[in-house]
KESEZA-895280 format. One record per residue (C-alpha): residue number from 1; chain; x negated, y, z. Coordinates in Angstrom, 1 decimal. Example, Ala and Ser with C-alpha at 12.3 -4.5 7.8 and 13.67 -1.06 7.14 Angstrom:
<site nr="1" kette="A" xx="-12.3" yy="-4.5" zz="7.8"/>
<site nr="2" kette="A" xx="-13.7" yy="-1.1" zz="7.1"/>
***
This chain:
<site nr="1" kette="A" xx="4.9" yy="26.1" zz="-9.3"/>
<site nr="2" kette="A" xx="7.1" yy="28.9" zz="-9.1"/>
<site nr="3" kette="A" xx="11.0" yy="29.2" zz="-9.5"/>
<site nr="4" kette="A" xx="12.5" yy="32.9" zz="-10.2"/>
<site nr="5" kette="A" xx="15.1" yy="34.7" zz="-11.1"/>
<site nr="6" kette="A" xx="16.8" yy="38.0" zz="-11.1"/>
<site nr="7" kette="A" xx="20.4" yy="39.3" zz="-12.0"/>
<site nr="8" kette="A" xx="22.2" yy="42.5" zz="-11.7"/>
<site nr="9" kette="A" xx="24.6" yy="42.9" zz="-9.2"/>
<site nr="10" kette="A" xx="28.0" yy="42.1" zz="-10.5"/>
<site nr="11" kette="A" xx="30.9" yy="40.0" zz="-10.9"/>
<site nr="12" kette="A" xx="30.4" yy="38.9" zz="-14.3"/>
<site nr="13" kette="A" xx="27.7" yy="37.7" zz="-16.7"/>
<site nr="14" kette="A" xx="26.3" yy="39.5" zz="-19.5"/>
<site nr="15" kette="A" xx="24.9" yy="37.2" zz="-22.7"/>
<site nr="16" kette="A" xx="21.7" yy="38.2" zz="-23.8"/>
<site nr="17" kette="A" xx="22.8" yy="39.8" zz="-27.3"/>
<site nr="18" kette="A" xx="25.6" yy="41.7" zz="-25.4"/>
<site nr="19" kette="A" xx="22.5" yy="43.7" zz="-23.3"/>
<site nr="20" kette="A" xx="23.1" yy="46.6" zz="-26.1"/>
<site nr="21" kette="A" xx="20.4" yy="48.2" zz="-28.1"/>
<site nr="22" kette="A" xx="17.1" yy="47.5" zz="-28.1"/>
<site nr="23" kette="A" xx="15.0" yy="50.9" zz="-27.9"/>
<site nr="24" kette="A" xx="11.7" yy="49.8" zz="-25.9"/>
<site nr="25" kette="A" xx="9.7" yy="47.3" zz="-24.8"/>
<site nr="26" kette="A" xx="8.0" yy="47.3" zz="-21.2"/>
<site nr="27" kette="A" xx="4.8" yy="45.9" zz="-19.4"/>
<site nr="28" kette="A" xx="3.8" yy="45.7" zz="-15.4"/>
<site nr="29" kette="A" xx="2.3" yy="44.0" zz="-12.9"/>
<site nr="30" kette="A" xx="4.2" yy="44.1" zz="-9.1"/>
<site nr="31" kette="A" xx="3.0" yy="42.3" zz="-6.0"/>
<site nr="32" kette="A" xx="5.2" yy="41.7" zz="-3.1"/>
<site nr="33" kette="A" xx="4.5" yy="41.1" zz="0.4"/>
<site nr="34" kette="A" xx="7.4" yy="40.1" zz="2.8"/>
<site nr="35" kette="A" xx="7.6" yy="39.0" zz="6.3"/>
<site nr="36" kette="A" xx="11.7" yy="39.3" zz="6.7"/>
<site nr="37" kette="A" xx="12.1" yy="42.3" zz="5.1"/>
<site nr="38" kette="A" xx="9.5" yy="42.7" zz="2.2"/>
<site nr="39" kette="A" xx="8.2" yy="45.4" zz="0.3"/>
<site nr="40" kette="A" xx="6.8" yy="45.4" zz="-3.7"/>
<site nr="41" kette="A" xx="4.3" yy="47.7" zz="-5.6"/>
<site nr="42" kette="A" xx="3.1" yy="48.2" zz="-9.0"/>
<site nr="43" kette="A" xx="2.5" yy="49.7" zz="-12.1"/>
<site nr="44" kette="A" xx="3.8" yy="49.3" zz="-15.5"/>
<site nr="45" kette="A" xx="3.7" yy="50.4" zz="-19.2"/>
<site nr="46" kette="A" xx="6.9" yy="51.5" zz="-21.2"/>
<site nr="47" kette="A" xx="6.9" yy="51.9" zz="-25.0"/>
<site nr="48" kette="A" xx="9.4" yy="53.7" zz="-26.3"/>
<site nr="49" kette="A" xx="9.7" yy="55.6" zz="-29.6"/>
<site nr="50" kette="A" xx="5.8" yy="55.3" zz="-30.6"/>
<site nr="51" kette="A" xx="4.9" yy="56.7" zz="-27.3"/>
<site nr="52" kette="A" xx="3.3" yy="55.0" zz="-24.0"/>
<site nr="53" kette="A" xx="5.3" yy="56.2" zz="-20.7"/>
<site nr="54" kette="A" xx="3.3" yy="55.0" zz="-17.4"/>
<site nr="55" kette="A" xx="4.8" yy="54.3" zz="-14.6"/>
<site nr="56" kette="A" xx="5.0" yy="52.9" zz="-10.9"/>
<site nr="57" kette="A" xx="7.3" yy="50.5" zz="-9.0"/>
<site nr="58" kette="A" xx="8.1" yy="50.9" zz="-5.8"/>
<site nr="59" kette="A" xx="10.5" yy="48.5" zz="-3.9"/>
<site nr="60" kette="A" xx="12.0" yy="46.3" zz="-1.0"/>
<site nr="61" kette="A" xx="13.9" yy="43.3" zz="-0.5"/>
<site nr="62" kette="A" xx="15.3" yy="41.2" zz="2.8"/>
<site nr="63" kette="A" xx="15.1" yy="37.4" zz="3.8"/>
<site nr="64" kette="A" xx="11.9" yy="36.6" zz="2.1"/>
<site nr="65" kette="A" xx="8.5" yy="35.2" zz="3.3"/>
<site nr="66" kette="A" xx="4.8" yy="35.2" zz="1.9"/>
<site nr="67" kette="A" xx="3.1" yy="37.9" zz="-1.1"/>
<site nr="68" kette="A" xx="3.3" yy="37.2" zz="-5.0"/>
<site nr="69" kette="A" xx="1.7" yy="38.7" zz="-7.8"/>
<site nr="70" kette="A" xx="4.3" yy="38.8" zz="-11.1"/>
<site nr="71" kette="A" xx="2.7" yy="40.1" zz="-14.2"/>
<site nr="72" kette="A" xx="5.7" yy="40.9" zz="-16.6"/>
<site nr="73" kette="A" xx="7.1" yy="41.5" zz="-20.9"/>
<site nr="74" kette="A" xx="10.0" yy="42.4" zz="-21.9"/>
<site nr="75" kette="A" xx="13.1" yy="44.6" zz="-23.5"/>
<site nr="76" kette="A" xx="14.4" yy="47.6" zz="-22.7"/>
<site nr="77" kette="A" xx="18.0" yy="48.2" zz="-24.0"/>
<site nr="78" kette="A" xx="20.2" yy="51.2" zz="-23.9"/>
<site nr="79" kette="A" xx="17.4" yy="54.1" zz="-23.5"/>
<site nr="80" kette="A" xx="17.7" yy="56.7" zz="-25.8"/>
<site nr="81" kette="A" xx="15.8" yy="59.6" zz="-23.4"/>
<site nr="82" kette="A" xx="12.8" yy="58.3" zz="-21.7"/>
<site nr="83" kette="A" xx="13.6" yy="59.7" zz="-18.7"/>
<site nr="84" kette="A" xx="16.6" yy="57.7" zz="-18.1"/>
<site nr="85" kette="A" xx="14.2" yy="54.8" zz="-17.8"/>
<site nr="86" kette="A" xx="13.8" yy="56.1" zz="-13.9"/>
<site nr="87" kette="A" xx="16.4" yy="55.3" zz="-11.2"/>
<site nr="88" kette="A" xx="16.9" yy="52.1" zz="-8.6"/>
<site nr="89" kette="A" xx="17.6" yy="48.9" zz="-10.0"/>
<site nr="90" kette="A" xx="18.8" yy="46.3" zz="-7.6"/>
<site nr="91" kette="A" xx="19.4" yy="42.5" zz="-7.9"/>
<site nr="92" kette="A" xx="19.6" yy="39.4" zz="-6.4"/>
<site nr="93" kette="A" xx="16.1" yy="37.5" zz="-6.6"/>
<site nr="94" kette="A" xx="15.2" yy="34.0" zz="-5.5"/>
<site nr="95" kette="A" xx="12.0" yy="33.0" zz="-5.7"/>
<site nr="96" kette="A" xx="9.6" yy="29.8" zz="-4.7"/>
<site nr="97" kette="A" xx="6.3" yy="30.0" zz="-5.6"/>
<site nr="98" kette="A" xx="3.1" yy="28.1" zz="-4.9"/>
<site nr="99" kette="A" xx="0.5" yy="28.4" zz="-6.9"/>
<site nr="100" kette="A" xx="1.4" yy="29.8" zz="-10.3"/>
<site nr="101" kette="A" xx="4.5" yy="29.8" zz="-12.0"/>
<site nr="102" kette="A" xx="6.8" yy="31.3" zz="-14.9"/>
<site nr="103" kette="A" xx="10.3" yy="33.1" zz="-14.3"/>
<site nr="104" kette="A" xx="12.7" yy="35.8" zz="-16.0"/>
<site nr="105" kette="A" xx="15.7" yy="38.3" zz="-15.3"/>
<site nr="106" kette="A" xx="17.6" yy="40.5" zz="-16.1"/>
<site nr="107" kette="A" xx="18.0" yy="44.2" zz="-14.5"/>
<site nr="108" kette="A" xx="20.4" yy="47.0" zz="-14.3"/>
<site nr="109" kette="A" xx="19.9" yy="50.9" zz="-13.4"/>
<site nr="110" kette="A" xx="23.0" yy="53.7" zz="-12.8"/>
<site nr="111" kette="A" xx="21.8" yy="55.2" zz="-16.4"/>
<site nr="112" kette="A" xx="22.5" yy="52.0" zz="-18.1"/>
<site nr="113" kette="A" xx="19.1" yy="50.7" zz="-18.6"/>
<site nr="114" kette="A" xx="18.6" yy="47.1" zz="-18.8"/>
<site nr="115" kette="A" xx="15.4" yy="45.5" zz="-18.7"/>
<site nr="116" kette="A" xx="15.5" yy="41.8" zz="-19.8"/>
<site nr="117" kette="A" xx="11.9" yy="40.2" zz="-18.9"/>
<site nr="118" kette="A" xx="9.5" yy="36.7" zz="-18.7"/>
<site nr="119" kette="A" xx="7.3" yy="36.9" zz="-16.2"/>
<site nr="120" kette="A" xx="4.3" yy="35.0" zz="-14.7"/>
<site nr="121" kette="A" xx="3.5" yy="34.3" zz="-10.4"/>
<site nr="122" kette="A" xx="1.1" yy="33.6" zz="-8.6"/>
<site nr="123" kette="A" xx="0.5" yy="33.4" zz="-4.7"/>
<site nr="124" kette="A" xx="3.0" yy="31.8" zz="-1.7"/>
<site nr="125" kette="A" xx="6.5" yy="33.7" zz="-1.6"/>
<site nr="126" kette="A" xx="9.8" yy="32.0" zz="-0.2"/>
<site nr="127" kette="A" xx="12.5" yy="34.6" zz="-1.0"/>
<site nr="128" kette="A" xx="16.3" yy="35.0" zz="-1.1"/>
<site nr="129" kette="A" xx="17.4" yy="38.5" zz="-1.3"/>
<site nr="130" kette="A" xx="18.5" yy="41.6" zz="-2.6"/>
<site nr="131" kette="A" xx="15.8" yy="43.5" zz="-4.1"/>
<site nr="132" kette="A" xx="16.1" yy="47.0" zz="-5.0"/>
<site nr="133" kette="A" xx="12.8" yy="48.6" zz="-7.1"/>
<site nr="134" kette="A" xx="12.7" yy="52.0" zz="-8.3"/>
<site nr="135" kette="A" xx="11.2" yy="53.2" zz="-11.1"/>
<site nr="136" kette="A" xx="9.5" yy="56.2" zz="-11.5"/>
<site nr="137" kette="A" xx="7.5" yy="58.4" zz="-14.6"/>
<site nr="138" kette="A" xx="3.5" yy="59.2" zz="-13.4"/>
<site nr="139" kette="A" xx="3.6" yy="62.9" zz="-12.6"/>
<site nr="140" kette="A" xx="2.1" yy="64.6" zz="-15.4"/>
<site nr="141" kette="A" xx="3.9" yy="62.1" zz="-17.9"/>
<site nr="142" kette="A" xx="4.3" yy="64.3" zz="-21.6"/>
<site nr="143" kette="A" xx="7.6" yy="63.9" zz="-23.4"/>
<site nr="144" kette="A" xx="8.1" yy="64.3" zz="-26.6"/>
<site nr="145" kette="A" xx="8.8" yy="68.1" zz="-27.4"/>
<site nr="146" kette="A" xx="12.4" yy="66.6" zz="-28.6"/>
<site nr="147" kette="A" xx="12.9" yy="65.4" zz="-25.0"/>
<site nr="148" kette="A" xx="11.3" yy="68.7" zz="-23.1"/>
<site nr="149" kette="A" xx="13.5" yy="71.5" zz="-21.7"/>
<site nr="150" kette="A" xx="13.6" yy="74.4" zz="-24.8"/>
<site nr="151" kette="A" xx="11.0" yy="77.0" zz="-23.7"/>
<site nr="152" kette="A" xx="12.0" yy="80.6" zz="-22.2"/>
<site nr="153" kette="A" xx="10.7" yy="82.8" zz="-25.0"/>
<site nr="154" kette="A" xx="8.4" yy="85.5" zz="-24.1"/>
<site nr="155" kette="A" xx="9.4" yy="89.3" zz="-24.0"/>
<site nr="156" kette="A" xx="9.0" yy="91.4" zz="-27.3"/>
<site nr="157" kette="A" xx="5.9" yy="93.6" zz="-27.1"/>
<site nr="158" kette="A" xx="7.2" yy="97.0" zz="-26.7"/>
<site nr="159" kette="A" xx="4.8" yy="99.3" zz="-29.2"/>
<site nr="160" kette="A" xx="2.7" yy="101.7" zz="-26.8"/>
<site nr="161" kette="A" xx="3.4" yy="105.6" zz="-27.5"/>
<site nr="162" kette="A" xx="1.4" yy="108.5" zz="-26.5"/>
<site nr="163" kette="A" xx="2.1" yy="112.4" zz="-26.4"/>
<site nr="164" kette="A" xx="-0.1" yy="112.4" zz="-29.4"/>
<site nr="165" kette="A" xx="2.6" yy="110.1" zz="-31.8"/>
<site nr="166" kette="A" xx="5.3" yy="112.2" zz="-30.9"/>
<site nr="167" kette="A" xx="3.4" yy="115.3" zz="-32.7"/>
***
């Protein structure tokens, strides 16, 4: 059984349909292991425009016992430069699971991005905290040449002369 839940910190509630766009969808797989303080890992997936965009996850939260495994689905709203997908994203998380269990939330970054997942546990994880996870591109990630900085064109080749042209 597991019981979670996410939300982005602040005062007032946001209805599903009110997220924004929906430009992307999203895959990864975190584990958490927490005695107190905690700390989370993983890896994930974004699609966005036709394109597959790896990332990792990389994270903390406080007031939490045990490890879980959460293999997560969901929407990406708002992103309209895959870069923007990086940043911190913090909310409050509660979470009870023994076993193997099913959970959602809902998360906010400083760009604007939210990502509205389902998710599936497993493991033993008692946890009442803030988390914060940050997002991050895979070095070596290609954007689309729409989405690159424009290239610094190369110098003109200057024609070589000789004494002998001149004559």
């Amino acid at each position: 059984m597991s019981l979670s839940g996410f939300g982005p910190l602040c005062a007032h509630a946001r209805a599903a349909d009110a997220l924004g766009d929906h430009t992307g969808t999203i895959t990864f797989a975190i584990s958490a292991a927490d005695v107190g303080a905690g700390v989370s890992w993983g890896k994930g997936v974004l699609t966005f425009e036709g394109h597959d965009y790896p990332f990792r996850i990389r994270g903390g939260s406080g007031a939490a016992i045990g490890f879980s495994r959460t293999k997560a689905v969901g929407t990406v709203y708002n992103l309209y430069r895959v870069q923007d997908i990086e940043g911190t994203y913090w909310s409050v998380q509660g979470e009870a699971t023994v076993g193997a269990g099913k959970g959602g939330a809902v998360m906010e970054n400083n760009n604007g991005i939210y990502i509205k997942f389902t998710s599936t546990s497993s493991g033993a994880r008692l946890a009442f905290s803030v988390e914060r996870l940050t997002v991050r591109l895979n070095p070596g990630t290609t954007l689309p040449a729409q989405q690159q900085p424009a290239a610094t064109p190369a110098p003109a080749a200057v024609p070589a002369t000789s004494p002998a042209s001149h004559q």
